[in-house]
OpenMM code with the backbone's topology and positions (N, CA, C; nanometers):
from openmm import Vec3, app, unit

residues = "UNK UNK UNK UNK UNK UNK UNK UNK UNK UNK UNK UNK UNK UNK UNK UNK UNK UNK UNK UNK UNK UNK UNK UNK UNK UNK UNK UNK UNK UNK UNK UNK UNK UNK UNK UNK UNK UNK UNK UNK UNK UNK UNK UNK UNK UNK UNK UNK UNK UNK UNK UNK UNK UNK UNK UNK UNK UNK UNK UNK UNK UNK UNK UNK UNK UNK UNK".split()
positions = [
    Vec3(0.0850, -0.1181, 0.0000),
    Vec3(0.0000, 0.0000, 0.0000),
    Vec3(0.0893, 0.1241, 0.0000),
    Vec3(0.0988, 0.2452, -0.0944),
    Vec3(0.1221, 0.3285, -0.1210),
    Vec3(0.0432, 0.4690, -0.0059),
    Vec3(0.1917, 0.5656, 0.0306),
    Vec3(0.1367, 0.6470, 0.1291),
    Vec3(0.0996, 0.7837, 0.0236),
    Vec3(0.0205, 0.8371, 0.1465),
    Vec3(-0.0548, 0.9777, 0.0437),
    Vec3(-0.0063, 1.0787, -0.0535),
    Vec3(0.1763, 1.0498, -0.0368),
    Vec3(0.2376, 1.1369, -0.1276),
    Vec3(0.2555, 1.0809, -0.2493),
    Vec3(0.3024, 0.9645, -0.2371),
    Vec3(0.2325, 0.8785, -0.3526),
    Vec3(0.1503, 0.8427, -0.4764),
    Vec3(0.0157, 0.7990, -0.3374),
    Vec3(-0.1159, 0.8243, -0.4258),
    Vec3(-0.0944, 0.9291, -0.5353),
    Vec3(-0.0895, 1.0557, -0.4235),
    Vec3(-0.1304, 1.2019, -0.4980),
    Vec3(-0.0262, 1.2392, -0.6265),
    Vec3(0.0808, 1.1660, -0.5951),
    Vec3(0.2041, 1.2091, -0.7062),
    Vec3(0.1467, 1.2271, -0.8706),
    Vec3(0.1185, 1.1138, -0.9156),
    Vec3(0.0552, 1.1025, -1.0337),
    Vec3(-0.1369, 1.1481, -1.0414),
    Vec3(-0.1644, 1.1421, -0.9531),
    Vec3(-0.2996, 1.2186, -0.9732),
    Vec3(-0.2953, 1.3310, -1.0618),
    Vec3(-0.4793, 1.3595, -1.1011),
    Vec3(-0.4569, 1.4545, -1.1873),
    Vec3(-0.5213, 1.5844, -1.1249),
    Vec3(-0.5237, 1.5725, -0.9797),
    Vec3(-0.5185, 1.6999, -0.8489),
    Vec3(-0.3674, 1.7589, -0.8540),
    Vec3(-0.2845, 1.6927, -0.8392),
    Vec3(-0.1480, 1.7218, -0.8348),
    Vec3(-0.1321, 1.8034, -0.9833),
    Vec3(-0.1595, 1.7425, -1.1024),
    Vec3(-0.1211, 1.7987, -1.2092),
    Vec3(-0.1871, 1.9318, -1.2370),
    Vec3(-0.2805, 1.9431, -1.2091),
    Vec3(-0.3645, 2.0613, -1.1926),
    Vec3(-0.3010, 2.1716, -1.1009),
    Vec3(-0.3216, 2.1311, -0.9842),
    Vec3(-0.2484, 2.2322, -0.9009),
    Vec3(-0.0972, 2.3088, -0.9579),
    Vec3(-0.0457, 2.1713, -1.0039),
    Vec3(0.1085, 2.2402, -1.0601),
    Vec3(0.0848, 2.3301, -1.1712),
    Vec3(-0.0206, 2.2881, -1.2406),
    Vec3(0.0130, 2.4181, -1.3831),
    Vec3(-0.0984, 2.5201, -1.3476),
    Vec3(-0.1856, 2.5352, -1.2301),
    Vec3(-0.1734, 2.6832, -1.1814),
    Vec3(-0.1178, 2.7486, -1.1394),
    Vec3(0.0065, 2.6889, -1.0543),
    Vec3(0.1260, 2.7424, -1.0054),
    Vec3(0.1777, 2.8178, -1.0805),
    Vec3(0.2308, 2.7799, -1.2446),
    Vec3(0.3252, 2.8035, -1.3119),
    Vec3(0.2422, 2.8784, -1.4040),
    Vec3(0.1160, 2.8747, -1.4258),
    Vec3(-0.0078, 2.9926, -1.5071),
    Vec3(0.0149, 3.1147, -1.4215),
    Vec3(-0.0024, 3.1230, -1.2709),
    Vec3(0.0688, 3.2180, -1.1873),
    Vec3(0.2096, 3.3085, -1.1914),
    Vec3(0.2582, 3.2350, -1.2470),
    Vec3(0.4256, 3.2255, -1.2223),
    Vec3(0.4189, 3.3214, -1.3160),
    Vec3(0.3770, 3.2906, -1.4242),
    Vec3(0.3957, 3.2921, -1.5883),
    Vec3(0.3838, 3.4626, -1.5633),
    Vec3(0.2300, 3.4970, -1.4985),
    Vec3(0.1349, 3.5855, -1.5099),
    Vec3(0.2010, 3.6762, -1.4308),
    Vec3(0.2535, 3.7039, -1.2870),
    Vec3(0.3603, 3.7402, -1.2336),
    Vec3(0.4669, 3.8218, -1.3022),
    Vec3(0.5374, 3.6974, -1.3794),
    Vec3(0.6714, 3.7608, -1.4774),
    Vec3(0.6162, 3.8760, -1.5572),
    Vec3(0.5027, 3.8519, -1.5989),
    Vec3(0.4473, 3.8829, -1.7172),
    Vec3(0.4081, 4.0919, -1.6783),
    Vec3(0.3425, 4.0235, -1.5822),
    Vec3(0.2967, 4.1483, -1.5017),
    Vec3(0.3891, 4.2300, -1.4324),
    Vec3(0.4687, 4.1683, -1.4237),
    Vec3(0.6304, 4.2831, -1.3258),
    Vec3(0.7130, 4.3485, -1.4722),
    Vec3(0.7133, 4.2617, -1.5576),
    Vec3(0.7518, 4.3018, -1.6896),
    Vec3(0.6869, 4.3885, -1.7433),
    Vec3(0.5438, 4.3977, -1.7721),
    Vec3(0.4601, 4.5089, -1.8690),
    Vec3(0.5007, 4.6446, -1.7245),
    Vec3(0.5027, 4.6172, -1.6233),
    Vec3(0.5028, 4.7503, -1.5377),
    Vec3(0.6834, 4.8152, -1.5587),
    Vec3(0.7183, 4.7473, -1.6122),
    Vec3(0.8420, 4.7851, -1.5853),
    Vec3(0.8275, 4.8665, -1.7299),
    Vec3(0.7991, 4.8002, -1.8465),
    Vec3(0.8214, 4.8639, -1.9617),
    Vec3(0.6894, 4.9685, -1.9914),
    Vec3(0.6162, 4.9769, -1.9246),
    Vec3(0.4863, 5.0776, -1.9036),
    Vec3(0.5662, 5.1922, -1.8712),
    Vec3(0.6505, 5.1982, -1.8050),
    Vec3(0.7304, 5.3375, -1.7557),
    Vec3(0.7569, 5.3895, -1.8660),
    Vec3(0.8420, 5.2662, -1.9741),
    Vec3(0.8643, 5.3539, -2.0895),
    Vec3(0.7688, 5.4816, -2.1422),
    Vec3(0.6258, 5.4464, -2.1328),
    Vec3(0.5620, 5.5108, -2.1579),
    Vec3(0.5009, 5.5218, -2.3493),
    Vec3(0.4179, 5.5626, -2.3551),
    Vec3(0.3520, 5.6199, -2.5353),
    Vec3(0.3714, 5.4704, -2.5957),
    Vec3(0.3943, 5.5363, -2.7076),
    Vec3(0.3206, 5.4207, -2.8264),
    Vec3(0.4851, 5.3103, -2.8040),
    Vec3(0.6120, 5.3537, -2.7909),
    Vec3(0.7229, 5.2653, -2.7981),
    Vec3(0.6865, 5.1511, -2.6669),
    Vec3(0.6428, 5.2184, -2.5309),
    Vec3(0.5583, 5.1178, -2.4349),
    Vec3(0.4556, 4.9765, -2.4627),
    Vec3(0.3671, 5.0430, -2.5215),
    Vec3(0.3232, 4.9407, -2.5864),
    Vec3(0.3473, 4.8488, -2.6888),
    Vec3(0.4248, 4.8866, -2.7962),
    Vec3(0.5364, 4.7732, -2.8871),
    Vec3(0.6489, 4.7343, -2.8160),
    Vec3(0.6634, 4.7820, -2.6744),
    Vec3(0.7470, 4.6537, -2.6376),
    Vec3(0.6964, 4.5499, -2.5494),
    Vec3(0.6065, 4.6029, -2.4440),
    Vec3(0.4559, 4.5087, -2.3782),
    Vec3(0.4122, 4.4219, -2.4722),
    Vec3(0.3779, 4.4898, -2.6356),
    Vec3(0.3387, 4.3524, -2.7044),
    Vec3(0.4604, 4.2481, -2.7429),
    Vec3(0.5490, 4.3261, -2.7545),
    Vec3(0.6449, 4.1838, -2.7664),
    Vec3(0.6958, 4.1507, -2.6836),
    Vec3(0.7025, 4.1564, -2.5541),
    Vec3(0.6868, 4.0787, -2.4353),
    Vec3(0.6036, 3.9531, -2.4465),
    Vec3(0.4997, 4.0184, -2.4824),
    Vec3(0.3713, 3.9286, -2.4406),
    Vec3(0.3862, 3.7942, -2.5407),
    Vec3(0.3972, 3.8771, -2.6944),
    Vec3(0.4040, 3.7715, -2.7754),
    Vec3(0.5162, 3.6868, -2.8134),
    Vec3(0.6114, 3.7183, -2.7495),
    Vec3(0.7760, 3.6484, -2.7225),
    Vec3(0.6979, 3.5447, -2.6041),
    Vec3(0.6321, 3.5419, -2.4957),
    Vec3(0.6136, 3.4589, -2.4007),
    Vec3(0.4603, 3.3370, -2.4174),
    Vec3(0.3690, 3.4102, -2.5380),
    Vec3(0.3034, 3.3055, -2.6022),
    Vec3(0.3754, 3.2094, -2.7102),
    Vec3(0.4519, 3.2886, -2.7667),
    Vec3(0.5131, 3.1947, -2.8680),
    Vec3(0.6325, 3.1038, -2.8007),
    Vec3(0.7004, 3.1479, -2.6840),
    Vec3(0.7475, 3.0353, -2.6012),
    Vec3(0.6968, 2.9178, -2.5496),
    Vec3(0.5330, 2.9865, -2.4904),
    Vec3(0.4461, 2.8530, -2.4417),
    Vec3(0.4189, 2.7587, -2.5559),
    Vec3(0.3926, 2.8213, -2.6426),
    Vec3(0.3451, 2.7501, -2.7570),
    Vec3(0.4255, 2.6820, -2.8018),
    Vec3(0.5492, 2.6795, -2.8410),
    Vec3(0.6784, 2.6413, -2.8701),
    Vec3(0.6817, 2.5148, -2.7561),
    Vec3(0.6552, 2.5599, -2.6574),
    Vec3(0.7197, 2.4145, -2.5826),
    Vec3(0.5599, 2.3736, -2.5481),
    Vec3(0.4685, 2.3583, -2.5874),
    Vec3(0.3652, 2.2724, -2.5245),
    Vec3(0.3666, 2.1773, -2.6790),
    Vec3(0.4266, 2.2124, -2.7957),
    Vec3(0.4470, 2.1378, -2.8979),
    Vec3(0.5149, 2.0920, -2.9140),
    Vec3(0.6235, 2.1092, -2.8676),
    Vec3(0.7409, 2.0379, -2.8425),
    Vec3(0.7130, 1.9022, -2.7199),
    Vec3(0.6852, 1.9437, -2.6526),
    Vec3(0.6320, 1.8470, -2.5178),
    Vec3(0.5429, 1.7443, -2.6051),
] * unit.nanometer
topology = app.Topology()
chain = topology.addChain("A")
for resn in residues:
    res = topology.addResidue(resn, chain)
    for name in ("N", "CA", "C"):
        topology.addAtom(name, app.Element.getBySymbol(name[0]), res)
């Protein structure tokens, strides 16, 4: 008989929990980043927020296809 850390290891509670963690994580980076380049300020602010953003979808994307 297998103890509760176990069980739960491969569950799909465990797997869940972990990729809100890292949806968090993600969202975090994401968000300390647009504030940082928001200072920049005007229209150059926002073309670099968007390529922030879209440098870090096309990463996810990149590796959830890769995976």
């Amino acid at each position: 008989m297998c103890g509760p850390f176990s069980a739960l290891w491969n569950s799909r509670l465990l797997g869940t929990y972990l990729r809100v963690r890292v949806a968090v994580l993600v969202a975090a980076v994401l968000t300390a980043a647009g504030a940082a380049v928001v200072g920049i300020g005007g229209v150059w602010g926002l073309v670099a927020l968007l390529a922030l953003a879209s440098t870090a979808c096309l990463a996810l994307g990149f590796v959830s296809v890769v995976r």
